[in-house]
C-alpha positions as CSV (number, residue, x, y, z in Angstrom):
1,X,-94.6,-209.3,125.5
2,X,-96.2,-211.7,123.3
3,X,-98.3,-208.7,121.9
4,X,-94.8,-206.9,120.8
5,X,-91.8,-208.1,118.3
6,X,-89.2,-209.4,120.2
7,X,-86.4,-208.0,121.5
8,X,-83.2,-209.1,119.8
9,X,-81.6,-210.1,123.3
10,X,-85.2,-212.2,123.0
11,X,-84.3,-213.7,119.9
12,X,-81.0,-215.2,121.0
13,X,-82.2,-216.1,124.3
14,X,-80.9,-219.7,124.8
15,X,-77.1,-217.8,123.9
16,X,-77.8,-215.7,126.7
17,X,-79.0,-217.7,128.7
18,X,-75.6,-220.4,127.7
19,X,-73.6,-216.9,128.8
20,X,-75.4,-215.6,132.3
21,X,-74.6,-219.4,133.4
22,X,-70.8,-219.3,132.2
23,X,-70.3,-215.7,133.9
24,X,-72.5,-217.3,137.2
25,X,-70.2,-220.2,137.7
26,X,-67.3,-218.7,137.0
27,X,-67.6,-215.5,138.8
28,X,-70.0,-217.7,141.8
29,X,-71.9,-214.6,142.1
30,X,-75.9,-214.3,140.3
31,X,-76.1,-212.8,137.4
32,X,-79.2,-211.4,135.2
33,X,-79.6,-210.1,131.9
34,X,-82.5,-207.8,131.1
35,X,-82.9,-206.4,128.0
36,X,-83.7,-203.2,126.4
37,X,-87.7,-202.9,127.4
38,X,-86.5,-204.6,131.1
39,X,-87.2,-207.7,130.7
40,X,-85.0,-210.4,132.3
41,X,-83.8,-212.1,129.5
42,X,-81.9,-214.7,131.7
43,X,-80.9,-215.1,135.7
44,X,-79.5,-217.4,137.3
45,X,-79.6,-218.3,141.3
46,X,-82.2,-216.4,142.8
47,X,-83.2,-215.0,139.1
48,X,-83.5,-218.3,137.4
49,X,-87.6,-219.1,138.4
50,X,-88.0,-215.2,137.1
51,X,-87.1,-215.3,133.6
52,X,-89.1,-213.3,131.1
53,X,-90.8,-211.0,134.1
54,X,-90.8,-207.2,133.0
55,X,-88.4,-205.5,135.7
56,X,-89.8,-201.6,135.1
57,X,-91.1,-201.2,138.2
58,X,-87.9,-202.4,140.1
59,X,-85.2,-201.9,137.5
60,X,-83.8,-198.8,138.8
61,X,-80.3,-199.4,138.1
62,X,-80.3,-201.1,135.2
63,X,-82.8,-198.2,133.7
64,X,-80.0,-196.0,134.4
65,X,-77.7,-198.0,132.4
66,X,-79.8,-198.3,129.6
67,X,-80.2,-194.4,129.8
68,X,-76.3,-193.5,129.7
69,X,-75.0,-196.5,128.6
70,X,-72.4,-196.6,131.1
71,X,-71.1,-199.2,133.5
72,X,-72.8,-198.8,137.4
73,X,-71.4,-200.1,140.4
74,X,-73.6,-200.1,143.3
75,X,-71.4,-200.6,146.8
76,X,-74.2,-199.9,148.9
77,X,-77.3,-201.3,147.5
78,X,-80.7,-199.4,149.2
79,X,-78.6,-197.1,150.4
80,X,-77.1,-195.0,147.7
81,X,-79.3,-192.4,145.8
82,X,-80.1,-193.9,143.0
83,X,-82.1,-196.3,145.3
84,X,-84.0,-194.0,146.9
85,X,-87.0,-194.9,144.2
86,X,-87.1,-198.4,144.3
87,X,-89.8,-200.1,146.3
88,X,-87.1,-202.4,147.5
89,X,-84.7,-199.8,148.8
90,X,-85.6,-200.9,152.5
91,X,-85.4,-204.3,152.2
92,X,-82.6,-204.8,149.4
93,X,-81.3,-208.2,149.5
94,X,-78.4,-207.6,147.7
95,X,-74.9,-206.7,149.0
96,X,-73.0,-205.1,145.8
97,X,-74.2,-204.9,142.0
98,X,-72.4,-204.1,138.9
99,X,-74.3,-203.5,135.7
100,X,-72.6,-203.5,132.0
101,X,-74.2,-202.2,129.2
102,X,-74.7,-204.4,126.2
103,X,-74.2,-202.0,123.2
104,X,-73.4,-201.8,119.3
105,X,-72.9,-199.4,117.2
106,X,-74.3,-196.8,119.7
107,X,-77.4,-198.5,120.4
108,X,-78.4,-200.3,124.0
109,X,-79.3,-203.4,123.6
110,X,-79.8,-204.7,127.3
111,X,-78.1,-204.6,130.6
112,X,-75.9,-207.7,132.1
113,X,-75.5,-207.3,136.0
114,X,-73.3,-208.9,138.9
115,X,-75.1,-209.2,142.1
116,X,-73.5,-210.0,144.8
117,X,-76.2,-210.8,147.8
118,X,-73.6,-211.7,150.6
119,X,-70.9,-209.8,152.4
120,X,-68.4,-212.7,151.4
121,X,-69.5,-212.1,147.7
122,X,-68.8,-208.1,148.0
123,X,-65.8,-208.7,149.5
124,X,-64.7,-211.0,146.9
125,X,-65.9,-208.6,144.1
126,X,-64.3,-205.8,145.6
127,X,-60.6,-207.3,145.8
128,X,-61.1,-208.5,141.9
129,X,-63.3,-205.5,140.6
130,X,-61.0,-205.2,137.8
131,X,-61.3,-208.7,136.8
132,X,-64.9,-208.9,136.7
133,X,-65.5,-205.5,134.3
134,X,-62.8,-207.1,132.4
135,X,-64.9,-210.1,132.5
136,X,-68.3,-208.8,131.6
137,X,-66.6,-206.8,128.9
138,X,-65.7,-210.0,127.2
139,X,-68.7,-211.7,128.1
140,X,-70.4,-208.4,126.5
141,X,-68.5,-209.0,123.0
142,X,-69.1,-213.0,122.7
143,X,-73.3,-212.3,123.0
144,X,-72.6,-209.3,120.6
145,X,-70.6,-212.2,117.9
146,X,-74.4,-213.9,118.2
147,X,-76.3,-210.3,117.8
148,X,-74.3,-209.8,114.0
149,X,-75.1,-213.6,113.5
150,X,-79.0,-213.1,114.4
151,X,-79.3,-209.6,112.9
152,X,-77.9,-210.9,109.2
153,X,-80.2,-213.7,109.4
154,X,-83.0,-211.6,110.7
155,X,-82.0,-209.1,107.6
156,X,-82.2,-212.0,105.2
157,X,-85.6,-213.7,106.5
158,X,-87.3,-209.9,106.1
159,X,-85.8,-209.8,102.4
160,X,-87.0,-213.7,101.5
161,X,-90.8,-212.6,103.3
162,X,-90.9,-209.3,100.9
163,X,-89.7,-211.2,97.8
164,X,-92.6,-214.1,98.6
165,X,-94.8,-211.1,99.0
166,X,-94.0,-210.1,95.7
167,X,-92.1,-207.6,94.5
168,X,-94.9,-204.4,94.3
169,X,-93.2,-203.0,98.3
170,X,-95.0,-200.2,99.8
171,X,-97.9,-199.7,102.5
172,X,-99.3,-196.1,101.5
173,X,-103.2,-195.9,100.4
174,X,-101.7,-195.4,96.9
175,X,-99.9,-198.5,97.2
176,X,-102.4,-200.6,99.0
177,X,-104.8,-199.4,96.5
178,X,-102.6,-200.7,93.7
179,X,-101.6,-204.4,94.6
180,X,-105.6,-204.8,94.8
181,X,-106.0,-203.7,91.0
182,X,-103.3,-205.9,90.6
183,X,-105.2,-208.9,92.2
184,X,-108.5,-207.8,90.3
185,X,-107.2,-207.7,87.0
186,X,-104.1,-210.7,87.1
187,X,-106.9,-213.2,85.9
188,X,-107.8,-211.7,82.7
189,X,-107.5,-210.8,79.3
190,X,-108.0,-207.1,78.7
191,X,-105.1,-205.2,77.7
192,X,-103.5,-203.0,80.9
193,X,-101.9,-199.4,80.3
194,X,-99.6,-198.8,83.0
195,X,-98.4,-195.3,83.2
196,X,-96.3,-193.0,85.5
197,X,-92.7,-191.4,85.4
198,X,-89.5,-193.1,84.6
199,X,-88.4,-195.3,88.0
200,X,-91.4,-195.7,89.1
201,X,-91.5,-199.2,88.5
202,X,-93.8,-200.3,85.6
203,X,-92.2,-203.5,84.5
204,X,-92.1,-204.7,88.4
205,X,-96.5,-203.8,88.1
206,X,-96.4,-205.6,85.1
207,X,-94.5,-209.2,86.3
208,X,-96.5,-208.6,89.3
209,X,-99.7,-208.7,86.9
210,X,-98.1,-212.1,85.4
211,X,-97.0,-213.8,88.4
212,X,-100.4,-213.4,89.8
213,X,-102.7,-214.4,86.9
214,X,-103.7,-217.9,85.4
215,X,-100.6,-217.2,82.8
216,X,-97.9,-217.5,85.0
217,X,-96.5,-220.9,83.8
218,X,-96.0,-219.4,80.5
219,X,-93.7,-216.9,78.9
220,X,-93.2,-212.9,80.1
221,X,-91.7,-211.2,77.3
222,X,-90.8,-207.8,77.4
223,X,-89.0,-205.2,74.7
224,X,-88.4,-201.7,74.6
225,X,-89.9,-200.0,71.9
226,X,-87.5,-196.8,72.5
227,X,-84.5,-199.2,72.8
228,X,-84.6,-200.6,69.1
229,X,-84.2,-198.8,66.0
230,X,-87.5,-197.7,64.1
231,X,-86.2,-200.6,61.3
232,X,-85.4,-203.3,63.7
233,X,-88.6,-203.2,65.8
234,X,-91.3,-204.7,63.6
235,X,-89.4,-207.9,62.9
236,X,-88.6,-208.0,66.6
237,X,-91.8,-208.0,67.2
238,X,-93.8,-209.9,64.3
239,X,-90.8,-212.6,63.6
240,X,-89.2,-212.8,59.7
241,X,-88.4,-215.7,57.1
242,X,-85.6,-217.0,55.6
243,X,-84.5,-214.0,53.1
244,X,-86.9,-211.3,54.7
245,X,-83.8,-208.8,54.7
246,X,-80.3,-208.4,54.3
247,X,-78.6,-209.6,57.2
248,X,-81.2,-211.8,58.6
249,X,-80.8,-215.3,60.2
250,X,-80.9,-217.5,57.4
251,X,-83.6,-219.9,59.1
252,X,-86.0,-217.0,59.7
253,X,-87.0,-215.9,63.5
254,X,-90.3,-215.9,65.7
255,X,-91.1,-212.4,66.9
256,X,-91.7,-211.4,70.7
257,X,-95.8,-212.3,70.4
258,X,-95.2,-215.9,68.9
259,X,-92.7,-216.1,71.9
260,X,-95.3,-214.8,74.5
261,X,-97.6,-217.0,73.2
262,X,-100.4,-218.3,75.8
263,X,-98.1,-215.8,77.9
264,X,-98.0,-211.7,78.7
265,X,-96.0,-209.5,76.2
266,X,-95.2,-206.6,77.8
267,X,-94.3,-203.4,75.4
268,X,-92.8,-201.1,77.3
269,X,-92.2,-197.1,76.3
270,X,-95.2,-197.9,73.9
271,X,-95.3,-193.8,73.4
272,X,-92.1,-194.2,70.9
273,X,-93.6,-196.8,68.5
274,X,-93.5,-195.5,65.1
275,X,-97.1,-194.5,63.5
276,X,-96.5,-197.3,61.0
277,X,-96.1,-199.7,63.5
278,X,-98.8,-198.5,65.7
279,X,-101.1,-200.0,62.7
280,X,-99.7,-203.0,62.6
281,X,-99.9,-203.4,66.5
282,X,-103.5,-202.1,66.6
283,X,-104.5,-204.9,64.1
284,X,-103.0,-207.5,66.2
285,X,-104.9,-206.4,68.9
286,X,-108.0,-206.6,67.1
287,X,-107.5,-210.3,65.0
288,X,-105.4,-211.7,67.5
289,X,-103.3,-212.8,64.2
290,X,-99.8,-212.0,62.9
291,X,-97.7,-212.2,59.8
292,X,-93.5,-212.6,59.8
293,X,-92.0,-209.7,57.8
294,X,-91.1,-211.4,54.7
295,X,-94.1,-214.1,54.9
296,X,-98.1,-214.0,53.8
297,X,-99.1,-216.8,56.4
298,X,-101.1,-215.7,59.2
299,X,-100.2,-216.8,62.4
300,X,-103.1,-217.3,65.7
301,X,-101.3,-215.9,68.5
302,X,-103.2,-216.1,72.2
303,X,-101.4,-213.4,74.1
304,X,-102.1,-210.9,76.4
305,X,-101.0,-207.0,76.0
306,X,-99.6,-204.6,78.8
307,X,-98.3,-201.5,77.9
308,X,-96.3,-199.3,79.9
309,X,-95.0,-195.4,79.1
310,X,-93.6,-192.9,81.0
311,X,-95.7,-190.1,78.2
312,X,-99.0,-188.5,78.3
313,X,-100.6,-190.7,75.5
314,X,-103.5,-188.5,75.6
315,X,-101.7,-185.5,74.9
316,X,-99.5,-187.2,71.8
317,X,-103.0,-188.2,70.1
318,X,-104.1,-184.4,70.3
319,X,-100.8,-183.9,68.6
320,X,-101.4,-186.5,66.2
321,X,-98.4,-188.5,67.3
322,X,-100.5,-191.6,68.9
323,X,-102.8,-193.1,67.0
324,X,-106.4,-192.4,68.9
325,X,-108.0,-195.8,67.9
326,X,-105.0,-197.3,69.2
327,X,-105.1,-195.5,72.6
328,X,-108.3,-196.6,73.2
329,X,-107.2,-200.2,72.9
330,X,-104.4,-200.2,75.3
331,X,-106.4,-198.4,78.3
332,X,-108.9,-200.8,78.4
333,X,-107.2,-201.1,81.7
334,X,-105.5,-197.8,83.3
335,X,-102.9,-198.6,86.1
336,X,-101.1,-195.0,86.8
337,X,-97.8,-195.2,89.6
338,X,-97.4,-192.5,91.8
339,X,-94.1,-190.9,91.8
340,X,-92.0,-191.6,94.9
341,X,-92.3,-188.1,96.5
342,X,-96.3,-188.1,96.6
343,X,-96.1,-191.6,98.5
344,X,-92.9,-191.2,100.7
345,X,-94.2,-193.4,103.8
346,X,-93.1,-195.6,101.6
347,X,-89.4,-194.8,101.1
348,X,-88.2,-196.5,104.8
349,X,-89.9,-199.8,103.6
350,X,-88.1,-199.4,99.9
351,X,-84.5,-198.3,101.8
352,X,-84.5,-201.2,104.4
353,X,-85.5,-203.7,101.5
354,X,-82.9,-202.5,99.1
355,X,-80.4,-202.1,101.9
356,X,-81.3,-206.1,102.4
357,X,-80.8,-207.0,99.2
358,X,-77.3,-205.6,98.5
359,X,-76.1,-206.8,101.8
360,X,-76.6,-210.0,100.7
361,X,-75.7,-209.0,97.3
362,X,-72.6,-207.5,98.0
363,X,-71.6,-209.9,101.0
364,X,-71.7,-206.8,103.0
365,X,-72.6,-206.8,107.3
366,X,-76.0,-204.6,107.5
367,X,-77.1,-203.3,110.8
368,X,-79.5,-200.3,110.4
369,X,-80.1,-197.1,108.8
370,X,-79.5,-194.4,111.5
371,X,-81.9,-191.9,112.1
372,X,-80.6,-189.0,110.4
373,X,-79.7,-190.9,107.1
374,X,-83.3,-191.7,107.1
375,X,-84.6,-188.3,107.4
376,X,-82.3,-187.2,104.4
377,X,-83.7,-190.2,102.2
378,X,-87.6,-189.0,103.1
379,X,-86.7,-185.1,102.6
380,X,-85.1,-186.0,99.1
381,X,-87.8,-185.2,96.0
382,X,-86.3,-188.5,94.1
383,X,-86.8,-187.3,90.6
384,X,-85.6,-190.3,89.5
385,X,-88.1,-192.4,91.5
386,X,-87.9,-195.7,92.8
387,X,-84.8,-196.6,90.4
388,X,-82.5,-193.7,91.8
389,X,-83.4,-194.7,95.2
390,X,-82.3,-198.5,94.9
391,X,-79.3,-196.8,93.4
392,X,-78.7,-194.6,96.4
393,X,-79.0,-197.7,99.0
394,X,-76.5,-199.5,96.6
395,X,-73.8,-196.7,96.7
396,X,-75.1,-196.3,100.8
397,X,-74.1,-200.7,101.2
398,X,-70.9,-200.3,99.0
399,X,-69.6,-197.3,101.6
400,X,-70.5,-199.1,104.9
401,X,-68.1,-199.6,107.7
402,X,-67.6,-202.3,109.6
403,X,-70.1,-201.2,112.2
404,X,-73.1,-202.1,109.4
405,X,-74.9,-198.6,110.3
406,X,-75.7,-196.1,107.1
407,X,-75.3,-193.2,108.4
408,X,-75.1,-189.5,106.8
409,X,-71.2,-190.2,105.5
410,X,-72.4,-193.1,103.4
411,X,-75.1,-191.3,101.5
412,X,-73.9,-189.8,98.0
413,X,-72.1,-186.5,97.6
414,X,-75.4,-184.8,96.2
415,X,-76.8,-184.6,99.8
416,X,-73.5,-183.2,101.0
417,X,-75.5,-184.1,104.7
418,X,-72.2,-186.5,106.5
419,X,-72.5,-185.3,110.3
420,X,-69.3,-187.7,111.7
421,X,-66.3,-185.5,110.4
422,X,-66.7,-185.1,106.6
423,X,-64.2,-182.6,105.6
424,X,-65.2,-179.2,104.4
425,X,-65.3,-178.7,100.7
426,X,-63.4,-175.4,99.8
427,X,-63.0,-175.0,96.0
428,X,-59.8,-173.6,95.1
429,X,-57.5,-174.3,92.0
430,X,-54.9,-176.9,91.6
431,X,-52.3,-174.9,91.9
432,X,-53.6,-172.3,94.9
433,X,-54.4,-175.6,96.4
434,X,-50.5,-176.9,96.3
435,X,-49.4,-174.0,97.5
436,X,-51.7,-173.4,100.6
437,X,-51.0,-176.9,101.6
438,X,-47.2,-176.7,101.1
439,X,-47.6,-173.3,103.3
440,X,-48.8,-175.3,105.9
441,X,-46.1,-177.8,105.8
442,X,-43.5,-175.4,106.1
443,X,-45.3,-173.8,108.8
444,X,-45.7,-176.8,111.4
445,X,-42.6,-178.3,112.6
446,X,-43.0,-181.9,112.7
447,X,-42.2,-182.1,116.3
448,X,-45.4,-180.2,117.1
449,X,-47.0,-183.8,115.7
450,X,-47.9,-185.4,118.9
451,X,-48.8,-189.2,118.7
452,X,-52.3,-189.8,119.5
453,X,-51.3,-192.7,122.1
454,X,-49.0,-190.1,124.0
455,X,-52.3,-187.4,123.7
456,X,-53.9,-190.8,125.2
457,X,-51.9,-191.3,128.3
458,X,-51.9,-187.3,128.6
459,X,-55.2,-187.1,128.7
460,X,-55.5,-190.2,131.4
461,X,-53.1,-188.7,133.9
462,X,-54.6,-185.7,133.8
463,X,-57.9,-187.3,134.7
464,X,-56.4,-189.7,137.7
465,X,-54.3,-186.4,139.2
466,X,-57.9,-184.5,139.0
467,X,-60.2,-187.3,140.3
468,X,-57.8,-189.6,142.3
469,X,-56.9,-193.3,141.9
470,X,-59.3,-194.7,144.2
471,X,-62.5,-197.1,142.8
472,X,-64.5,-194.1,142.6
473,X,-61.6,-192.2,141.4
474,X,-61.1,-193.9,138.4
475,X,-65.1,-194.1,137.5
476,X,-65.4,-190.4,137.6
477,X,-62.2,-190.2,135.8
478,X,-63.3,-193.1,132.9
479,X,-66.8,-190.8,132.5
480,X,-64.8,-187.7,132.0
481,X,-63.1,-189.6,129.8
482,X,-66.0,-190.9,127.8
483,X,-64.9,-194.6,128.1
484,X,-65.9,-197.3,130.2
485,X,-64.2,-198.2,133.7
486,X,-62.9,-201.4,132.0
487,X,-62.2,-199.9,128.7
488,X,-59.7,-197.3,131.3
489,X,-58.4,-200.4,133.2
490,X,-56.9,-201.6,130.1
491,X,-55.4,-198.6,128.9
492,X,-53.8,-198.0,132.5
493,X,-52.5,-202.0,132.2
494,X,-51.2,-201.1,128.6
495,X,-49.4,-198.5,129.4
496,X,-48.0,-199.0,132.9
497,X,-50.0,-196.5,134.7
498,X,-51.5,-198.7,137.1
């Protein structure tokens, strides 16, 4: 088991443990809890010197448990036919069993059983049956309180890990292949051109580049070259004096490279600078100097360029738009990011991480992406990359239940994929629609609007008139039900039917 992550009935052991011993000395019967991949999680009595043993090969009834994820009360133990397997059906030492599932949010997590292995003890459980499911159903819900607890935390650890990691997430070739540029070229001084479509994360590559280089403890400056007007961009970058230009700070202003200095400037969307600018730039590059609009004194800068666009730079120099001599500077070093549809073993790493983050973010309880939700993420194209995915998991986390799953229902209209209920879509106009619906009203008397707890007690009669009152009655009834014998014990206490 050492080989294998641990189970999380594994993880909170010692509360389990705490909980089989409660359950023992109150109930003065044995009790075991196995988890998920059988293995005996706690025991005490006879169990106690067997803890951590793997129970396949004996585990019968509790593999049934897990299977169905229904309650199993064994009367006869090595004698009924779901023994017949077991090696110890002949020489069964126990007298009368009852397993409970441990579940949440539809998913097994272990089994925790009764065992009686005298007739005293079977006679005992037999006049209080209902008071021990009762009891293991409560017992059930206080070691699923600690299961929230551990998964948040476990949640939370995972995020803290990726983020010391760094933030470049993904273990595709492409990826793998990437954080080792990364490494290889962090140390230097060449100028890096990092291209790829919009979301695909090229600032992330470029902090990545910083954080891992011998410039880290100085500045990371980054501007948008598309996000500031043509006239405001070259004094953003090179700095001004006092009287430059109308408008300007009266005490003058140091530009983004005299800020980066000893540091990384990083000029994103480097395919909108202006031609004119592009001179300017390529001189930098080339001296290493700079002069404040508005100013004749040159400036020594020590900085290091990385350039990012989501443009074919190559294609805008045969179009004259990109200065050639220019291009040539910046790809000294070429990073290119794959879009996320050509690397999408990636996207369950990216969903769980971004999931992590705005459960912490949003102070919301995060359990697990269920299956189907997952196969809808990896299916999608992602046009908008990366970005529109972390955007996707933060609608997802702001739609969650209680429960902590993402299922189907929280993903965003656009995959119009919810499986649990979601209500047909029918377009019809405002006013067709107010009529149909005010149809229907008229239509339906409202005493044909039966209360769903009198459906409920309906529904239970029915089932104890069709399958008896008797112990074995009421399980066949409580599975025809779809509810747990206990669960049905407290609905026939809540509504006098017992």
């Amino acid at each position: 088991m050492e080989q294998q992550e641990k189970s999380i009935l594994m993880r909170i052991q010692d509360t389990v443990v705490n909980y089989a011993d409660i359950v023992s000395q109150i109930s003065r019967v044995d009790v075991e809890v196995v988890d998920d991949r059988l293995y005996r999680v706690a025991g005490t009595g006879i169990f106690s010197g067997r803890v951590n043993e793997n129970m396949a090969a004996e585990g019968y009834v509790y593999k049934q448990v897990l299977k169905t994820g229904k309650p199993q009360i064994i009367y006869e133990p090595g004698r009924e036919p779901i023994c017949r397997s077991c090696p110890l059906c002949n020489k069964c030492y126990e007298e009368i069993e009852i397993s409970m599932p441990v579940s949440m949010n539809g998913q097994i997590l272990g089994v925790i059983g009764l065992v009686g292995t005298s007739l005293e003890q079977k006679k005992q459980i037999l006049q209080n049956e209902k008071l021990y499911l009762d009891f293991l159903d409560q017992i059930t819900q206080f070691i699923l309180v600690k299961v929230r607890e551990e998964v948040r935390q476990a949640h939370e650890r995972a995020l803290e890990e990726t983020l010391a990691c760094g933030d470049i997430i993904g273990s595709s070739p492409q990826m793998q292949h990437l954080k080792e540029s990364i490494h290889r070229v962090s140390k230097g001084t060449s100028t890096v051109l990092i291209t790829g479509e919009s979301g695909t994360g090229k600032e992330m590559v470029a902090r990545a580049i910083w954080k891992a280089g011998d410039r880290s403890a100085a500045p990371f400056v980054a501007i948008n070259c598309a996000a500031i007007p043509e006239n405001l961009l070259e004094s953003e970058l090179f700095g001004y004096v006092k009287g430059a230009f109308s408008g300007a700070d009266p005490g003058g202003r140091m530009g983004k490279f005299e800020l980066a200095d000893h540091g990384i400037l990083f000029l994103d969307e480097i395919g909108d600078m202006p031609l004119h600018l592009q001179v300017k730039l390529l001189r930098v590059l080339q001296e290493r100097k700079i002069i404040r609009v508005g100013s004749n004194q040159v400036v020594p800068i020590d900085v290091r360029i990385l350039a990012a666009t989501n443009k074919d730079l190559w294609e805008m120099v045969q179009e004259g738009k990109f200065r050639q001599d220019l291009y040539y500077r910046l790809n000294v070093i070429p990073l290119r990011l794959v879009p996320l549809r050509e690397r999408k073993g990636d996207i369950e790493e990216l969903a769980l991480f971004f999931a992590r983050r705005y459960a912490k973010r949003l102070d919301r309880y995060f359990w697990r992406i269920s299956d189907d939700a997952m196969e809808r993420l990896k299916s999608d194209r992602w046009e908008g990359n990366v970005r529109e995915l972390e955007n996707v998991l933060e609608f997802m986390m702001n739609m969650v239940r209680e429960d902590g799953v993402l299922n189907t229902c929280t993903l965003p209209e656009r995959f119009d994929s919810c499986k649990e209920g979601r209500t047909e879509r029918v377009s019809v106009g405002r006013e067709e629609g107010s009529q149909r619906l005010s149809g229907i009203q008229e239509g339906i008397p409202m005493a044909a609007v039966i209360p769903l707890k009198e459906l409920e007690q309906q529904e239970i009669r029915k089932a104890l008139s069709l399958y008896g009152v008797s112990t074995s009655g009421k399980k066949q009834a409580a599975s025809r039900l779809g509810i747990s014998l206990a669960t049905l014990y407290r609905k026939l206490e809540e509504y006098g039917l017992s």
